[in-house]
C-alpha positions as CSV (number, residue, x, y, z in Angstrom):
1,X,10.6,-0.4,-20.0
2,X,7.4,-1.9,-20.4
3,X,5.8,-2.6,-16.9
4,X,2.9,-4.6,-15.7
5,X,1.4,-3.7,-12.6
6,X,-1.0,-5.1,-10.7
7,X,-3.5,-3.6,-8.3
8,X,-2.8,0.2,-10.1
9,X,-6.2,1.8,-9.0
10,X,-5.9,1.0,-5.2
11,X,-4.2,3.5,-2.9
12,X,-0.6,2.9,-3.4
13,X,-1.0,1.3,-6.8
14,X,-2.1,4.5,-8.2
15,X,0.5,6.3,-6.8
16,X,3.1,3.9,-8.4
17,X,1.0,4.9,-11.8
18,X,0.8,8.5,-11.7
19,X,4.7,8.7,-11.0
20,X,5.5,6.5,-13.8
21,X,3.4,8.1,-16.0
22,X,4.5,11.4,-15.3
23,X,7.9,11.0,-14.3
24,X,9.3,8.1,-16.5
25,X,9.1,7.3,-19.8
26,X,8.2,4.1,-19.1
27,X,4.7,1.9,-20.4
28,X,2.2,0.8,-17.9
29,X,0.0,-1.8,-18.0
30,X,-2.9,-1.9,-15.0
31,X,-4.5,-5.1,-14.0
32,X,-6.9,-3.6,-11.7
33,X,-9.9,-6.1,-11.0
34,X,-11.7,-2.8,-9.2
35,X,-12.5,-3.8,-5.9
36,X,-14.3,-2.4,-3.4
37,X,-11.0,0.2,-2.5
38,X,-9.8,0.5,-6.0
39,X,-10.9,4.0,-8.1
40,X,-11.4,5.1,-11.4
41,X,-10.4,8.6,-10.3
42,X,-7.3,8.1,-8.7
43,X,-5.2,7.2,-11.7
44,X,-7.8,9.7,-14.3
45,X,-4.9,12.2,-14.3
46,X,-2.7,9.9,-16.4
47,X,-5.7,7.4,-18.2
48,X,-5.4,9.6,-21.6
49,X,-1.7,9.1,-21.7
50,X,-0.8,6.4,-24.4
51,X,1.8,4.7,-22.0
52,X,-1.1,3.9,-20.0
53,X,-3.3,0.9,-20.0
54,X,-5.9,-0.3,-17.4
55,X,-7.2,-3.9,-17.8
56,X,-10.0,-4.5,-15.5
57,X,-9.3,-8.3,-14.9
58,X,-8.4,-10.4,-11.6
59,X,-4.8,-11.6,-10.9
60,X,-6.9,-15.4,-10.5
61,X,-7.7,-15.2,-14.0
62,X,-5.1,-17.1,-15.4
63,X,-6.1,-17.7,-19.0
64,X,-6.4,-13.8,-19.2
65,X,-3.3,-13.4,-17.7
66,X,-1.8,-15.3,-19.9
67,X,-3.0,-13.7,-23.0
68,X,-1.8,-9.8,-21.0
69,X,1.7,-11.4,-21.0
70,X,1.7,-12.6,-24.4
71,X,-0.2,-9.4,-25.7
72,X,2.1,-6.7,-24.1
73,X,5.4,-8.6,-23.8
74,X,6.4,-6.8,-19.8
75,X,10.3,-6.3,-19.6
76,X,8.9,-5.9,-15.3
77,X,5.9,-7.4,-13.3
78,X,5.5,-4.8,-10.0
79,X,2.6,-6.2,-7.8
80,X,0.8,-4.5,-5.8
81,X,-2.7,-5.7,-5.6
82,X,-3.9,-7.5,-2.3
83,X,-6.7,-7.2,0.1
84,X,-5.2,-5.4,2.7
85,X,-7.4,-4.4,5.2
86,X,-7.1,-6.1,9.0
87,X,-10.6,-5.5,10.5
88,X,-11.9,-7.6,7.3
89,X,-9.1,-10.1,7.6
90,X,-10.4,-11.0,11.0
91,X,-13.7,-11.2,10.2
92,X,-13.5,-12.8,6.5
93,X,-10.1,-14.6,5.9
94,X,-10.9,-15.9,2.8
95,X,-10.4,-13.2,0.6
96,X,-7.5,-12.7,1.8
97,X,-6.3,-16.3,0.9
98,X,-7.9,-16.0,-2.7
99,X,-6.1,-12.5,-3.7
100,X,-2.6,-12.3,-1.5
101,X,-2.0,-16.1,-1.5
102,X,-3.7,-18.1,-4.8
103,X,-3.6,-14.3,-6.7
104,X,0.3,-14.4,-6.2
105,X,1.2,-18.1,-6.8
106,X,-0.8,-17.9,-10.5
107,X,0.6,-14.5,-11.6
108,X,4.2,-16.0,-10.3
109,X,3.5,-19.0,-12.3
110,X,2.2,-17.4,-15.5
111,X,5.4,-15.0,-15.3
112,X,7.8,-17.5,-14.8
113,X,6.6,-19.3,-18.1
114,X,6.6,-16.2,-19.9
115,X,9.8,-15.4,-18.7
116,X,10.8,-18.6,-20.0
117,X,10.6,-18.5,-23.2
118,X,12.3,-14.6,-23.4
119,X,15.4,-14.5,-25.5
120,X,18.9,-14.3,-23.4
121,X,18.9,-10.1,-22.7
122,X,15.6,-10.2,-21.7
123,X,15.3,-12.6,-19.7
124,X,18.7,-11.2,-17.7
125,X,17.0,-7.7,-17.3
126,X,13.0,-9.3,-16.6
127,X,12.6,-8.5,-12.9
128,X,9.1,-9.8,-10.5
129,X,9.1,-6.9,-8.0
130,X,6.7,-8.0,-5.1
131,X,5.8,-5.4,-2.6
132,X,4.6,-6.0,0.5
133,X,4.1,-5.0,4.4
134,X,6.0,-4.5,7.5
135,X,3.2,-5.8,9.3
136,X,4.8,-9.9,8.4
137,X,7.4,-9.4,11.1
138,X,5.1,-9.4,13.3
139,X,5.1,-5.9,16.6
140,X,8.4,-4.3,18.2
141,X,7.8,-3.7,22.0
142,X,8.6,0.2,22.8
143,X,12.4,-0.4,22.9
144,X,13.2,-2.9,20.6
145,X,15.2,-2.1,17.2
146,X,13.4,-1.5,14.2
147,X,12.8,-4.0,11.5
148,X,15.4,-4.8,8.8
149,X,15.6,-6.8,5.8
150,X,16.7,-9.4,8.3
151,X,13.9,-9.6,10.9
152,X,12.5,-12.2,11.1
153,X,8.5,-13.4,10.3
154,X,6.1,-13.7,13.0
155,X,2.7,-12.6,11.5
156,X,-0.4,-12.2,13.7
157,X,-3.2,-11.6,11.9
158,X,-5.3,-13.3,8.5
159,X,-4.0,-10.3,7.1
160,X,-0.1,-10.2,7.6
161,X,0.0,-14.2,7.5
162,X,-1.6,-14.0,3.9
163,X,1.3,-11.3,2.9
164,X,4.0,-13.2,4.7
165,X,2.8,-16.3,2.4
166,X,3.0,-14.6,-0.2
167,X,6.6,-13.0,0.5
168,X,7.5,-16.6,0.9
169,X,6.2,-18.0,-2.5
170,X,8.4,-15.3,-4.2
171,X,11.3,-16.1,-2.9
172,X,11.1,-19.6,-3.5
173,X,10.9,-18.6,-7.2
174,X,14.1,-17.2,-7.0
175,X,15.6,-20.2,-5.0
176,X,14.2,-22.9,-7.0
177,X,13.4,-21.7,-10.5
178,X,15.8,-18.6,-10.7
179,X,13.2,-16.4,-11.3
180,X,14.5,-12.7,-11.0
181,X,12.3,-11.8,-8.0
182,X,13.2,-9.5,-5.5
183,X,10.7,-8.1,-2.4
184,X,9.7,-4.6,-1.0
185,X,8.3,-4.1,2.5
186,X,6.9,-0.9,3.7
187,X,5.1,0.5,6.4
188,X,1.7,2.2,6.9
189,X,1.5,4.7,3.8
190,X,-1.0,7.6,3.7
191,X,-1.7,10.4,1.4
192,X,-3.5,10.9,-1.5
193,X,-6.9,8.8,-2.7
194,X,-6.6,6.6,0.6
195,X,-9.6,4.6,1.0
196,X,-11.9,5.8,3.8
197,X,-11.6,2.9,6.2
198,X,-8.1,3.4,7.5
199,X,-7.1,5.0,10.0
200,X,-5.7,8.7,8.7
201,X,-8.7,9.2,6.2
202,X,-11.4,7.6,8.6
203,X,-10.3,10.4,11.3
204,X,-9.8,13.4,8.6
205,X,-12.8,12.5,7.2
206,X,-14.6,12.1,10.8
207,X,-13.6,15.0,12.1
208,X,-14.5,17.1,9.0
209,X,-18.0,15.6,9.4
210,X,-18.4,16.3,13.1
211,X,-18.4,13.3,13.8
212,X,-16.3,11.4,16.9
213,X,-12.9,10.2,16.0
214,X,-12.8,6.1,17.2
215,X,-9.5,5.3,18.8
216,X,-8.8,1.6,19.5
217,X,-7.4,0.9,23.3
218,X,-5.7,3.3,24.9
219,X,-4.4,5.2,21.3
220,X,-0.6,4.3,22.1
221,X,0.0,1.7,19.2
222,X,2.6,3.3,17.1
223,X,3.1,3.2,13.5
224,X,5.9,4.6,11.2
225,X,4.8,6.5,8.9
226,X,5.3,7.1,4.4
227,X,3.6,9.7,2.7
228,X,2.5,7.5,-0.8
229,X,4.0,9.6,-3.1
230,X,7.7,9.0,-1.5
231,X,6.5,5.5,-1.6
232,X,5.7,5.7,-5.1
233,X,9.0,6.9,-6.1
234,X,10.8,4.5,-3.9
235,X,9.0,1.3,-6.0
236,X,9.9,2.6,-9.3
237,X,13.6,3.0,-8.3
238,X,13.3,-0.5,-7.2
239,X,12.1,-2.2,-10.0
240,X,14.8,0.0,-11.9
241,X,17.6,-1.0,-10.0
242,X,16.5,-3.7,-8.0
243,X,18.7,-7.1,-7.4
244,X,17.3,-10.6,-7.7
245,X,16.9,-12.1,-4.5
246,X,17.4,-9.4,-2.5
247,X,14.3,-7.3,-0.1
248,X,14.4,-3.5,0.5
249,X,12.3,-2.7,3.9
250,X,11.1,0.8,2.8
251,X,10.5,3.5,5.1
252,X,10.3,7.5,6.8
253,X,11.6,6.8,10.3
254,X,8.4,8.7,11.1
255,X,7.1,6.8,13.9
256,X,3.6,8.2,15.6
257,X,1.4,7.1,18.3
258,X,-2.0,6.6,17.1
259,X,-3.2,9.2,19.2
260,X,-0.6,11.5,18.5
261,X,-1.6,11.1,14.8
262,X,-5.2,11.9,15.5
263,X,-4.4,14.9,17.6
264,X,-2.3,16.2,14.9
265,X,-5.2,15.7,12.0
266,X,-7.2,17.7,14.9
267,X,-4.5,20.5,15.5
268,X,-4.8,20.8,11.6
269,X,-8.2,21.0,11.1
270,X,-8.5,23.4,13.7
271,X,-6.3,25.9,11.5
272,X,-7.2,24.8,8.0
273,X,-11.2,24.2,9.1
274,X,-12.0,25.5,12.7
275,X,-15.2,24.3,14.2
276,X,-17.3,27.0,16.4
277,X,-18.0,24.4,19.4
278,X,-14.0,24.0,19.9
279,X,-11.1,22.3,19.5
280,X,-12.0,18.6,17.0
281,X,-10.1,17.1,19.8
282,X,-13.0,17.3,21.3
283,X,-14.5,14.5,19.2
284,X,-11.6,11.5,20.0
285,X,-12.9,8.6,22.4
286,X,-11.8,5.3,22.9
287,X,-13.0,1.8,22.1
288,X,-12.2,-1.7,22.6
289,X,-9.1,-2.5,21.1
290,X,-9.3,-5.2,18.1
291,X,-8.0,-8.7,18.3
292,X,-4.1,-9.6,18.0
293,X,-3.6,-5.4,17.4
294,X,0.3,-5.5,17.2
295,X,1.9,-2.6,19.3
296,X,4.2,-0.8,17.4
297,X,5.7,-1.1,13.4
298,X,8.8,0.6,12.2
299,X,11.3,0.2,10.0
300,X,15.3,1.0,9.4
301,X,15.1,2.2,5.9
302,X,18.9,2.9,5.4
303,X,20.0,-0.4,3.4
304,X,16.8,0.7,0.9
305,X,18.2,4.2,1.2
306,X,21.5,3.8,0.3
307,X,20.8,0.4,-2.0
308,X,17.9,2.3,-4.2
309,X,19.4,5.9,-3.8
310,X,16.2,7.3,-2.2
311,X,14.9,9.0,0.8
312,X,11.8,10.2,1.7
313,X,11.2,13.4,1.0
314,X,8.1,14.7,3.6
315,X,8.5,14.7,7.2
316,X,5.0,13.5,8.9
317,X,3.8,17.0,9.9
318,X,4.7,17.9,6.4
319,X,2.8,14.7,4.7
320,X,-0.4,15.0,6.8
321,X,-1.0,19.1,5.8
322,X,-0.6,18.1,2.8
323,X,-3.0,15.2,3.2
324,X,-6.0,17.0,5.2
325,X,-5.7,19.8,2.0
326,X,-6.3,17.2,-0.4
327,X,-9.5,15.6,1.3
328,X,-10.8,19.1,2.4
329,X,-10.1,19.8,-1.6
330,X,-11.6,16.3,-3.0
331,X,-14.8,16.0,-0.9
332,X,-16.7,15.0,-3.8
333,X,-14.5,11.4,-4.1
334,X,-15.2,10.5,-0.5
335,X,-18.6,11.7,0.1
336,X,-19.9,9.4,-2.8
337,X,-18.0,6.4,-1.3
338,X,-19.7,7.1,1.7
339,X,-22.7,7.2,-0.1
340,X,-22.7,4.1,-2.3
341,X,-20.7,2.4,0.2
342,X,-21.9,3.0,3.4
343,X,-25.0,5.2,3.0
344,X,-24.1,7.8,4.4
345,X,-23.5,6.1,7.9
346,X,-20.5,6.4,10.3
347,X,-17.7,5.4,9.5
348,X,-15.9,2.3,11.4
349,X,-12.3,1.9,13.1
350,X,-9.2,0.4,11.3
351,X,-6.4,1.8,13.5
């Protein structure tokens, strides 16, 4: 299978990339535009490969698009790339309206005139796998049941409206042009290559600086967490065996208080890379909590599970050793982010 992906430098992205690569025998084509969050390095393990491609163009470039298509002939479009980051969705919308709304209409467009024109097999087997968030259904109060494929939208911030738009458009694809689309949504991912404005590599990263661990509010928001590479695996079943029209809501039933995630990056550290003064618990505080922060996310992963014939694979305890290791191990990546990027200042809150 010849897939084009888009957004396969950025955290999950490359994730998706490095399993294909090295677990498939599939072809990859990268339309990475290399934003701020995307990385060279993250997908450097499989660049030499000659299934691999990286073409450093934006998903609003139509003509270019348009020549990919015609160039590389996909049998599968997976995208992936979107501005995803809250704090900058509240204070900057437009981006967000450009990449996850305008970026997904012209790469649906310029997918549905390719497919088209594809002879009768391949147009049957061409799938447009969209993958998206948890965060478009909007928060769960502490008791309520988890989100399904069936819960229904109610974003609440730039961010998740710009997503849930975007869910939207692909859908109506399938409804109106019978477009073989189908939608993934997933909850907050960590692992590997994360950029360092979230919340799990912000506080790793923090605390192995010394410096204090921000917590928004009172630290009892709860997400439900995937390690990336379980992701990873979960999106390439998908566009493998996905159905038209259908969504997958991908998950770990791994659902952690915010604070209960930071202690356990501190109860970590404090094994893998004690500190003389104490305890790196000692470095959490608490600061005003962000507009519209939705109080808890989690999803009920068993139709994907049972649908895709996958289950994650790392508990959270499991995922985040694994995690700390590899930024304690890759200080080098982060440390130059922080110094092109932020010179060398503190890092903010995303949580």
């Amino acid at each position: 299978m010849k897939i084009l992906l888009t957004g396969g430098c950025g955290f999950i992205g490359s994730a998706v990339v490095r399993h294909l690569i090295e677990h498939t025998d599939h072809n990859v084509v990268n339309i990475d535009c290399m934003t701020y969050a995307a990385s060279q390095a993250s997908t450097a393990k499989v660049a030499k490969s000659n299934r691999y491609k990286h073409i450093n163009t934006n998903i609003n470039n139509t003509a270019e698009l348009s020549k990919i298509f015609l160039e590389y002939q996909p049998d599968a479009v997976m995208h992936l790339a979107a501005e995803s980051h809250v704090d900058r969705s509240i204070d900057d919308s437009g981006i967000f309206i450009q990449t996850n709304i305008l970026g997904t209409y012209n790469l649906l467009e310029i997918s549905r005139r390719y497919w088209n024109q594809l002879k009768s097999d391949k147009k049957d087997s061409f799938r447009f796998h969209h993958i998206s968030t948890d965060e478009v259904f909007g928060h769960l109060e502490l008791n309520d049941p988890p989100f399904t494929e069936k819960t229904a939208y109610d974003p609440r911030s730039p961010y998740s409206a710009s997503k849930a738009s975007s869910d939207h458009l692909v859908r109506a694809w399938y409804q109106t042009y019978g477009m073989p689309t189908f939608v993934t949504n997933t909850t907050n991912n960590y692992g590997f290559w994360h950029f360092p404005e979230k919340l799990i590599p912000l506080m790793i990263i923090n605390a192995i600086r010394g410096q204090r661990l921000p917590i928004y509010g009172n630290g009892k928001n709860i997400r439900d967490w995937l390690f990336v590479e379980d992701h990873a695996e979960a999106l390439v079943k998908a566009v493998q065996f996905g159905v038209p029209g259908e969504t997958y809501a991908i998950g770990a039933s791994q659902p952690r208080s915010n604070l209960h995630v930071v202690e356990t990056i501190c109860d970590v550290l404090d094994v893998l890379r004690p500190n003389s003064s104490g305890s790196h618990k000692k470095l959490i505080y608490y600061v005003t909590d962000r507009p519209g922060h939705d109080f808890r996310y989690q999803i009920d992963p068993s139709n994907a599970e049972k649908k895709l014939n996958w289950k994650a694979k790392h508990n959270f305890e499991l995922g985040i050793k694994k995690t700390i290791e590899w930024y304690l191990n890759n200080s080098q990546w982060w440390e130059n982010i922080l110094r092109i990027r932020y010179s060398g200042k503190r890092l903010g809150t995303n949580i």
